[in-house]
C-alpha positions, 0 to 999 in steps of 0.5 A: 500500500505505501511502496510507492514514489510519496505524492507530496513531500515537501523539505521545507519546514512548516510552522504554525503560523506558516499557510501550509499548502498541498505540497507542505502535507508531508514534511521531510528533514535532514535526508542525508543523515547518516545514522540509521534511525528515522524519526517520525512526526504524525501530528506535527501541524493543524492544517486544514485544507481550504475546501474542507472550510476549517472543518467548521471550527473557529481558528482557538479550536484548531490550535489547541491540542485537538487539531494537532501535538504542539510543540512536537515538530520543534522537537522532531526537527531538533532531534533529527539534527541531533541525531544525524537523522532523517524524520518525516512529519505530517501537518495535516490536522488530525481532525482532517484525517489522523495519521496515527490511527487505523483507517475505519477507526472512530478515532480516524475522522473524529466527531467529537474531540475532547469535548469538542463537535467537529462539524464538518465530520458528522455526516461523512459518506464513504466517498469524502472518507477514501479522499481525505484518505487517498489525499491526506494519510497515504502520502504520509505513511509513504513517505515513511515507507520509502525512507525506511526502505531507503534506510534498510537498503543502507543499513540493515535495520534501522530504528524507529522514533516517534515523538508525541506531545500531551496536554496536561489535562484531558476532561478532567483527568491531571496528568503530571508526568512530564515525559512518557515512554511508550512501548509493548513487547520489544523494550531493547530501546524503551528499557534503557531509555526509560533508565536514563529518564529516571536518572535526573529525579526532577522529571516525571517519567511515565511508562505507558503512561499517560498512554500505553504502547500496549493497547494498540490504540495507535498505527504508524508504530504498530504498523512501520515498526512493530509489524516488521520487527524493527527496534523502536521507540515512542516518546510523548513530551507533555505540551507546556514543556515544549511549546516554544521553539526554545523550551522544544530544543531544551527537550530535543537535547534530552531526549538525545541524550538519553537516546544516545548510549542505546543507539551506539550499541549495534545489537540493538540493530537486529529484527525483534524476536518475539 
């Protein structure tokens, strides 16, 4: 489904406030990185398409967190250079169509959002749902393909990072940690890097908390790294950490840091044996 040539890869970063454009959906950074690891952005922007008119939501809806992770393309971005890494990251709302979430599932096109009625999503026939899915979510999870083919072509097995961003409250449930690593069955990457967190005792460290890798509630993991087998992590930053450009390269430093040791050891390099 996604070993194709990726429809619209733009290499140019967009930002918030940028007018994103068909050909800035899917956001590819720092392709001659050397090191065989790929990280991945699956909520990086809150674009919305001009012909879906704002999904009929005011401009505060959509910059809140339920039109996208903020702060997470500044880490990617930052991360991908720390790393001497590709990433690819998508910009297209997750209220349009979310990336990281199985076609056919509820939360694929939302009609509600924390709280939140999503207008334009209410009535959606068959023929609108394989659009926003051929136009939207497959150019995304192409690209991801290809650099992974790319990378295993020079490589061997690469590994796999993805980073989210979390709101500190979602309906009335508080959520304190400042950081969370997710993970299932395959630990060789989250293990130690879930140590190095817990080093530094001034950080809030969640394991699959507050969201689990093992429920498969997600895709692009469970679908680019967990269905193949390769090493892989996800990390999740809550939002108000992270939502300056300078606060998400502080946390991008972290992250490498702790990433670093783990990534040097070249048995971490090999398919998981379940």
């Amino acid at each position: 489904m996604f070993d194709q040539e990726p429809a619209h890869v733009s290499n140019q970063p967009a930002t918030a406030g940028s007018a994103t454009s068909r050909d800035q959906a899917v956001e590819a950074v720092n392709l001659q990185g050397s090191a065989p690891v790929l990280v991945l952005c699956d909520h990086a922007g809150r674009w919305v398409p001009p012909e879906l008119a704002d999904l009929g939501l005011p401009e505060p809806e959509l910059a809140r967190h339920i039109g996208w992770d903020i702060g997470s393309a500044d880490v990617v971005r930052r991360l991908a250079g720390l790393l001497d890494a590709p990433a690819v990251l998508c910009h297209v709302s997750r209220l349009v169509i979310d990336a990281n979430r199985k076609p056919g599932d509820p939360a694929s096109i939302p009609k509600v959002s924390d709280g939140t009625l999503v207008p334009a999503n209410q009535h959606l026939g068959p023929a609108e749902v394989r659009w926003r899915l051929r136009r939207f979510f497959v150019p995304y999870h192409r690209a991801v393909a290809r650099q992974i083919a790319r990378l295993r072509r020079r490589h061997g097995v690469p590994v796999i990072i993805s980073a989210h961003s979390f709101t500190p409250r979602l309906a009335d449930a508080s959520r304190p940690w400042d950081v969370a690593v997710l993970w299932d069955t395959d630990a060789r990457l989250a293990a130690p890097v879930l140590a190095n967190l817990r080093r530094d005792p001034a950080l809030r460290v969640g394991d699959n908390e507050p969201y689990s890798g093992r429920f498969p509630v997600g895709y692009s993991i469970p679908f680019h790294a967990v269905r193949p087998r390769l090493p892989h992590v996800t990390f999740e930053v809550r939002q108000d950490l992270i939502d300056t450009r300078e606060a998400a390269g502080v946390w991008a430093e972290r992250l490498a840091g702790v990433l670093r040791q783990p990534l040097s050891d070249r048995k971490l390099y090999a398919l998981h044996r379940s």
